[in-house]
C-alpha positions, 0 to 999 in steps of 0.5 A: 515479493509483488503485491496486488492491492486492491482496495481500501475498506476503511471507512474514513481511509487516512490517506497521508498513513497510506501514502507514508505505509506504501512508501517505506514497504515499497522498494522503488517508490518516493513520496510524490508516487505514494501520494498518486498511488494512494488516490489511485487506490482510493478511487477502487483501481488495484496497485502493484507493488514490490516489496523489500523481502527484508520487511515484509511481515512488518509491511503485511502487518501495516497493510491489514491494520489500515485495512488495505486487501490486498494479493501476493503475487 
């Protein structure tokens, strides 16, 4: 499964959770990559993703609760 995401709407976003959340749902990215894909979406660009399809409820999930919009492709 693609994700487009597109932006975070928290407040006071925490980026290590973001970073960590976009690097266990994610299926072909690392640490350092999250960690640039992070500030990349905290900037207001969207980010594509592919999603392990084992998971993806539980990633869904993670996502709303750091409050990231995001599209499935």
């Amino acid at each position: 499964m693609k994700l487009n995401l597109l932006s975070c709407d928290a407040q006071r976003p925490d980026r290590r959770a973001i970073s960590n959340c976009i690097s266990e749902i994610s299926s072909n990215k690392d640490q350092s990559l999250s960690n640039e894909i992070t500030d990349i979406l905290l900037e207001g660009e969207a980010i594509e993703i592919e999603l392990d399809d084992k998971n993806s409820g539980s990633a869904l999930r993670a996502l709303r609760k750091l409050s990231i919009d995001y599209e499935i492709i």
